[in-house]
Backbone as ProteinMPNN parsed JSONL, in Angstrom:
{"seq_chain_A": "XXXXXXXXXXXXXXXXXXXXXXXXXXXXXXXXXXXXXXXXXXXXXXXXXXXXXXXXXXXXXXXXXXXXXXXXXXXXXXXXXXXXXXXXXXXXXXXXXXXXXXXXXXXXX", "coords_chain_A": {"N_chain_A": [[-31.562, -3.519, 63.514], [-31.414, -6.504, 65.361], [-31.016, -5.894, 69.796], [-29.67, -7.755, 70.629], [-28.123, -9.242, 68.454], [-25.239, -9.75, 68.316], [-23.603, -12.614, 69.432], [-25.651, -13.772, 68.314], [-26.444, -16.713, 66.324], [-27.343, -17.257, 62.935], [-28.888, -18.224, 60.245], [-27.518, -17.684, 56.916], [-26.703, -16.008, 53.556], [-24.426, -17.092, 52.233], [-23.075, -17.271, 49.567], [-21.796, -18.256, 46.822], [-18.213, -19.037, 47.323], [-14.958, -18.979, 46.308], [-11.97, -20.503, 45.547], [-10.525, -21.637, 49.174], [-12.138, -20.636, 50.539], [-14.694, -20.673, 53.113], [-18.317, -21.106, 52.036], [-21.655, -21.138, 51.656], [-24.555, -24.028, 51.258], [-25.956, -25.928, 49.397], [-28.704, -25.047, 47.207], [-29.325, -22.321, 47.474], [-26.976, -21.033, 48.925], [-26.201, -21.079, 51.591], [-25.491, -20.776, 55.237], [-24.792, -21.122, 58.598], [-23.601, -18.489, 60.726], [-21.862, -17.096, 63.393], [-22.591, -14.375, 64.763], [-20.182, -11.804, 65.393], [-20.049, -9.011, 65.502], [-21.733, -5.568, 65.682], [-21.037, -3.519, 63.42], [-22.287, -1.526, 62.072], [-25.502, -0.067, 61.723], [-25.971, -1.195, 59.561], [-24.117, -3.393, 58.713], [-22.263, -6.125, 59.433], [-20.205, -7.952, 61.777], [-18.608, -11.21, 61.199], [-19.147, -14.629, 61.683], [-18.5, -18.145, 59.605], [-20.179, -20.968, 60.844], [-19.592, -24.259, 61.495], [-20.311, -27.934, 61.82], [-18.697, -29.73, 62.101], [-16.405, -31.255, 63.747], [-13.448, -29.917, 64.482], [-10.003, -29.245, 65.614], [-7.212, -26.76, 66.3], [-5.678, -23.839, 66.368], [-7.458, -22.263, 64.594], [-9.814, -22.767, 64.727], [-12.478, -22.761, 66.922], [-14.973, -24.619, 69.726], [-18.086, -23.996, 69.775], [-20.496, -24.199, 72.068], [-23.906, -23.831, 72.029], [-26.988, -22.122, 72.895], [-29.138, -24.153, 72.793], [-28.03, -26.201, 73.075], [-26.426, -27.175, 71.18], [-22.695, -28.025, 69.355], [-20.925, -26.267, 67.651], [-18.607, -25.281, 65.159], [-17.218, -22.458, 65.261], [-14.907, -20.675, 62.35], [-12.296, -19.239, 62.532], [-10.64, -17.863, 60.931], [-12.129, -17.458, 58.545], [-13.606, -15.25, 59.229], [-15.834, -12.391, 58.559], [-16.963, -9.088, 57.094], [-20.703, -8.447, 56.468], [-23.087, -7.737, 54.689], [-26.235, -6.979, 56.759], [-28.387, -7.625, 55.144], [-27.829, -10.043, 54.343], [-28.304, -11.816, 56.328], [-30.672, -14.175, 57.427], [-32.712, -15.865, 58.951], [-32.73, -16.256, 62.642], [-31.346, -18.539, 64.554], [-30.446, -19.998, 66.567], [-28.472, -18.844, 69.838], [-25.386, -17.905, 71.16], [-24.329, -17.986, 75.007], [-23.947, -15.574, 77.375], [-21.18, -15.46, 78.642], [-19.782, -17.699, 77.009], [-19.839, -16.143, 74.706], [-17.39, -14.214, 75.605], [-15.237, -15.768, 75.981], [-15.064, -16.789, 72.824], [-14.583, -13.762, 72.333], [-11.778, -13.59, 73.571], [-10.566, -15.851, 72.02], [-10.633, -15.01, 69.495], [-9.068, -12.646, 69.185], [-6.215, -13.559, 70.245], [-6.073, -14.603, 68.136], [-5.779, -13.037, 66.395], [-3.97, -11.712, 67.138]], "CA_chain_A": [[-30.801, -4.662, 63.985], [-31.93, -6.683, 67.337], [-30.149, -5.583, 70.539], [-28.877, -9.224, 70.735], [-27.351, -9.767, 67.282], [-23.706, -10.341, 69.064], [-23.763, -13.783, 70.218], [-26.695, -14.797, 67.537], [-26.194, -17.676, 65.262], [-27.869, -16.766, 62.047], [-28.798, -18.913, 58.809], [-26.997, -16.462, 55.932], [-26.774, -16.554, 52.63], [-23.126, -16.553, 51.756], [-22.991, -17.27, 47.817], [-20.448, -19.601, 46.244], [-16.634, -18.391, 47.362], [-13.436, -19.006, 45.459], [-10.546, -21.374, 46.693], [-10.455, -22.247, 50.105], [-13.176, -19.806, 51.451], [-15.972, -21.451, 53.103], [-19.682, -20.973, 50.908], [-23.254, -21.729, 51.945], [-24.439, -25.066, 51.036], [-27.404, -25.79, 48.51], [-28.962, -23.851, 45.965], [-29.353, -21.017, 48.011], [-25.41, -21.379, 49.594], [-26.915, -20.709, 52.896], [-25.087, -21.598, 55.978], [-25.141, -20.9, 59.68], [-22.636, -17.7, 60.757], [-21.971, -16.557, 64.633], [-22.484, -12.604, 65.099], [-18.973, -11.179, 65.97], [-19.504, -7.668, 66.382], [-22.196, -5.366, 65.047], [-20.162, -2.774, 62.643], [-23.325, -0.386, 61.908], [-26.583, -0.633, 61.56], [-26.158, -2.29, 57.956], [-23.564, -3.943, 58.295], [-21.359, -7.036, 60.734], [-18.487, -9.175, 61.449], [-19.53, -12.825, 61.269], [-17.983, -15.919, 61.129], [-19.004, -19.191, 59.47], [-19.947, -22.06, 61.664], [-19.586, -26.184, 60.877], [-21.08, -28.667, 62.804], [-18.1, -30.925, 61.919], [-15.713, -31.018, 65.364], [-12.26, -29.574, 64.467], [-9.141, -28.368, 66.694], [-6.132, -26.47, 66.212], [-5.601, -22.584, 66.554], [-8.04, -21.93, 63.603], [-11.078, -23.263, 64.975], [-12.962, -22.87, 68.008], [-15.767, -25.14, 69.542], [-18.823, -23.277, 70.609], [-22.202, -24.381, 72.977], [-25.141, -22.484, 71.75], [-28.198, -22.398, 73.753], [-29.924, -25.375, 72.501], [-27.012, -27.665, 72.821], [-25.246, -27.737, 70.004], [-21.869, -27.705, 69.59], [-20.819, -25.89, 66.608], [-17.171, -24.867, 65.001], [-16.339, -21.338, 64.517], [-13.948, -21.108, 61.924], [-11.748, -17.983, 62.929], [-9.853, -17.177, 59.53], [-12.926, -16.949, 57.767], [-14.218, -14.133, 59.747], [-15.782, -11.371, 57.396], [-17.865, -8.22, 57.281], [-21.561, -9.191, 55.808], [-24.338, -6.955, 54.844], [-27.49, -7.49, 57.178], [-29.23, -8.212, 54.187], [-27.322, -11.823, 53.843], [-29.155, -12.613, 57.35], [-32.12, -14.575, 57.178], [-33.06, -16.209, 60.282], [-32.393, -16.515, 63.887], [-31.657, -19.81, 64.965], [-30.011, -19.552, 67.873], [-27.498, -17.803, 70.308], [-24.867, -18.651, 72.589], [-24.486, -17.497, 76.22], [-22.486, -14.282, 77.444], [-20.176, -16.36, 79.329], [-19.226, -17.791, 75.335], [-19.109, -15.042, 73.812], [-16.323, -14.005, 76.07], [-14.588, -16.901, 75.147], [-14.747, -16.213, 71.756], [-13.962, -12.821, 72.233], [-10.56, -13.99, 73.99], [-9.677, -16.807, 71.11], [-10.452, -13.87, 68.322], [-7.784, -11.473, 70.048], [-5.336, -14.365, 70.44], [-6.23, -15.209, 66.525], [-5.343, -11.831, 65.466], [-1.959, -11.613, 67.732]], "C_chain_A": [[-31.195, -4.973, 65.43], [-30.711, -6.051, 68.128], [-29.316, -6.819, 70.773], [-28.044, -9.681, 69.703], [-25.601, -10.435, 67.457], [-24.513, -11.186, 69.514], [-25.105, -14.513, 69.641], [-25.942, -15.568, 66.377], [-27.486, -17.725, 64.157], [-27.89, -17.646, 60.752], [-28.131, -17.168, 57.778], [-26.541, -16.839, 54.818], [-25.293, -16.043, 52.159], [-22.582, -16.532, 50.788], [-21.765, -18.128, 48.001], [-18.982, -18.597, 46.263], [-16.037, -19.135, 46.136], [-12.138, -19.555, 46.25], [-11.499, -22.014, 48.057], [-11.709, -21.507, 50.928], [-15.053, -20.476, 52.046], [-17.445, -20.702, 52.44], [-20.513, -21.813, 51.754], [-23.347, -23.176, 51.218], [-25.737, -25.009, 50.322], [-27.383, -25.025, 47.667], [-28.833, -22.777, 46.376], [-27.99, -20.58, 48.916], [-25.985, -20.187, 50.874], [-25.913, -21.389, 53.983], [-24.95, -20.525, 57.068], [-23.665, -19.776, 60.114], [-22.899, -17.233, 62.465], [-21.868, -14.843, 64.216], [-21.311, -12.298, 65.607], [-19.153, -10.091, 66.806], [-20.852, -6.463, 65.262], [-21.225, -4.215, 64.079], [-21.122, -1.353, 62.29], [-24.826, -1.167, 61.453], [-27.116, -1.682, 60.368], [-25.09, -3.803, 57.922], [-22.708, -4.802, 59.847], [-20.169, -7.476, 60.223], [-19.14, -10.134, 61.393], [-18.279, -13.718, 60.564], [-18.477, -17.096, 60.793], [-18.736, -20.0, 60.282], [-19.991, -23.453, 61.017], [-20.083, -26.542, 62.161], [-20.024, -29.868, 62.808], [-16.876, -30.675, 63.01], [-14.615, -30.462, 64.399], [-11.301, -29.04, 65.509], [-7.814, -27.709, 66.034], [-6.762, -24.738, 66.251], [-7.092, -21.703, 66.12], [-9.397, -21.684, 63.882], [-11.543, -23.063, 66.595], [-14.757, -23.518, 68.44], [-16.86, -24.132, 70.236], [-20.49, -23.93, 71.373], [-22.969, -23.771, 72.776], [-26.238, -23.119, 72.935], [-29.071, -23.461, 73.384], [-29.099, -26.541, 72.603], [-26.474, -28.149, 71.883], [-24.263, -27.352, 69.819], [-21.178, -27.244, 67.868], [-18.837, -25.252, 66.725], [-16.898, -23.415, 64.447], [-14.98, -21.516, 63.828], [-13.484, -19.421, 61.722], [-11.082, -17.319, 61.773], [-11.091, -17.005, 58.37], [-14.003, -15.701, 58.083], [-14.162, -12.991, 58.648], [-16.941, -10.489, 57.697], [-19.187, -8.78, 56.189], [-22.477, -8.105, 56.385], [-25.481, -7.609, 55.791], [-28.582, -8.263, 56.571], [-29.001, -9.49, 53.861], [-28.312, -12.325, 54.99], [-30.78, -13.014, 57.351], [-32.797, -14.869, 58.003], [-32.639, -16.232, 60.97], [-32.442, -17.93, 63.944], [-31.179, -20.44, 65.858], [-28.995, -18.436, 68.454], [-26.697, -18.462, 71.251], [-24.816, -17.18, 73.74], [-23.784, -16.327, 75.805], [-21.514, -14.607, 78.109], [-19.033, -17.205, 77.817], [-18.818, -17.502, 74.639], [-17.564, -14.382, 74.129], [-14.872, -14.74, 75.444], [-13.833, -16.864, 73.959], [-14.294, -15.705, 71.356], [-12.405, -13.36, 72.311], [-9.687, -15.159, 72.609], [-9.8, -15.867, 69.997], [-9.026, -13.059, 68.472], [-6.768, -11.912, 69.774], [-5.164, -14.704, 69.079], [-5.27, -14.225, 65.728], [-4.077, -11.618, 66.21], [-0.841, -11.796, 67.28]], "O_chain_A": [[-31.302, -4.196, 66.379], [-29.664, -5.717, 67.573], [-28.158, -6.653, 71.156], [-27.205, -10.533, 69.998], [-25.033, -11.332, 66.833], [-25.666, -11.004, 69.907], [-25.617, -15.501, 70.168], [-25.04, -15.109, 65.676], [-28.555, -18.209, 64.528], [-26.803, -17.769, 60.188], [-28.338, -15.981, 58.03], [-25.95, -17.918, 54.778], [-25.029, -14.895, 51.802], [-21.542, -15.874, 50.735], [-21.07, -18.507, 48.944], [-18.723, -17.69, 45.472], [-16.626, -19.729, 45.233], [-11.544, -19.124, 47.238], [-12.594, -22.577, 48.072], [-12.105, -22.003, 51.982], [-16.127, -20.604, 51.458], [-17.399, -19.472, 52.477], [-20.224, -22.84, 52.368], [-22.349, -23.56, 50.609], [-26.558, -24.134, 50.597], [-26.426, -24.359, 47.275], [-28.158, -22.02, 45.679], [-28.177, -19.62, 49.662], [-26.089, -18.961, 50.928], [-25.49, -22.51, 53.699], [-24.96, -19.324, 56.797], [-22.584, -20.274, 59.8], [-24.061, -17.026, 62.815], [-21.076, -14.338, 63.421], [-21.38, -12.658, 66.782], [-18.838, -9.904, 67.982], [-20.783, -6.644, 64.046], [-20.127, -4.495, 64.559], [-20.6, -0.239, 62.272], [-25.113, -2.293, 61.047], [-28.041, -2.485, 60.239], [-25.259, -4.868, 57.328], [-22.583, -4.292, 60.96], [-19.492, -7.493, 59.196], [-20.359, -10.035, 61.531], [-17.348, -13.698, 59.759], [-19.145, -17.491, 61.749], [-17.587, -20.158, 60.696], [-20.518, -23.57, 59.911], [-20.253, -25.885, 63.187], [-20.319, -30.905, 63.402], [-16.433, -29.53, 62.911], [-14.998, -30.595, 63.236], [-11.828, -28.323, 66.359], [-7.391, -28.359, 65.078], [-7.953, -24.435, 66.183], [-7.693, -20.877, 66.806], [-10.065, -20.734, 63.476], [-10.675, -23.302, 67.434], [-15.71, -23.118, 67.772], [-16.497, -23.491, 71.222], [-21.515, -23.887, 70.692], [-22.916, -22.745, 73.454], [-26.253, -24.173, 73.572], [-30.054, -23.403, 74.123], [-29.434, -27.676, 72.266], [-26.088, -29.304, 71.704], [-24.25, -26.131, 69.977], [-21.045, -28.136, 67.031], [-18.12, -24.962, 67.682], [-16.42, -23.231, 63.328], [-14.068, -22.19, 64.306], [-14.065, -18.585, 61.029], [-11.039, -16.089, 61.789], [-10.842, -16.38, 57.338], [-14.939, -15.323, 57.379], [-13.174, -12.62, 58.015], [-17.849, -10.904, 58.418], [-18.87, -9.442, 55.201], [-22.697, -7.674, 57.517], [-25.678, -8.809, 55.604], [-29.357, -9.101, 57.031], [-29.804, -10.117, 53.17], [-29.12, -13.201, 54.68], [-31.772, -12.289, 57.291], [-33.803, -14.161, 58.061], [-31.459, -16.261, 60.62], [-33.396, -18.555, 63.481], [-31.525, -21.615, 65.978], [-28.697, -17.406, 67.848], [-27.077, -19.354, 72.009], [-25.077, -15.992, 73.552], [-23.266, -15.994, 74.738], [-20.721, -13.667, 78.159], [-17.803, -17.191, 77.773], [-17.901, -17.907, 73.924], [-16.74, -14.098, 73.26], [-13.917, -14.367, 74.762], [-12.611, -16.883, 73.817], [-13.582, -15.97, 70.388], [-11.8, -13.557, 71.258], [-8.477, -15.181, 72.388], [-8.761, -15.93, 69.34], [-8.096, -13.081, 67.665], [-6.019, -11.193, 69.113], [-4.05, -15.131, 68.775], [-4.415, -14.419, 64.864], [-3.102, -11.292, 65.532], [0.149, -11.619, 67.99]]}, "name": "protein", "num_of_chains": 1, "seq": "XXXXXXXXXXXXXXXXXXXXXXXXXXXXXXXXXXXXXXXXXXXXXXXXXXXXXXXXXXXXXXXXXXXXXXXXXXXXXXXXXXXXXXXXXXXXXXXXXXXXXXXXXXXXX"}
């Protein structure tokens, strides 16, 4: 696992959920997940991102390093084999991640 994987934004292949649970998109239900927290060498936290703005408790907006502003969506936070991760495709700052950290904490309160 890179030393950077916290605070990478990762294409991942998340398969077709059930109900309300967000799922990859396409044939390959692929979709873009922030790095939480590494958990072991196999395995993370991760949270699906949208690109579609949202606000309230649930959601948080994030700045990645290329300028895009993406939506963590905080209740769908889940542990995910390494093996779902496919590419790098960006990262946000460590100033962000903080951030993050702090609206996770506040999520789970």
């Amino acid at each position: 696992m890179e030393q950077d994987k916290e605070t990478g934004i990762w294409w991942c292949y998340l398969g077709a959920n059930i109900g309300n649970e967000q799922d990859g998109k396409g044939a390959e239900f692929m979709r873009p997940v922030l790095i939480y927290k590494k958990l072991s060498r196999s395995l993370c936290l991760a949270m699906p991102l949208s690109t579609k703005v949202a606000s309230g408790s649930f959601f948080f907006p994030l700045l990645s390093r290329s300028n895009i502003i993406r939506t963590a969506i905080l209740p769908q936070m889940k542990p995910l084999d390494v093996k779902r991760l496919i590419k790098k495709i960006d990262k946000i700052s460590p100033e962000e991640y903080v951030f993050i950290k702090e609206r996770v904490t506040a999520f789970i309160q």
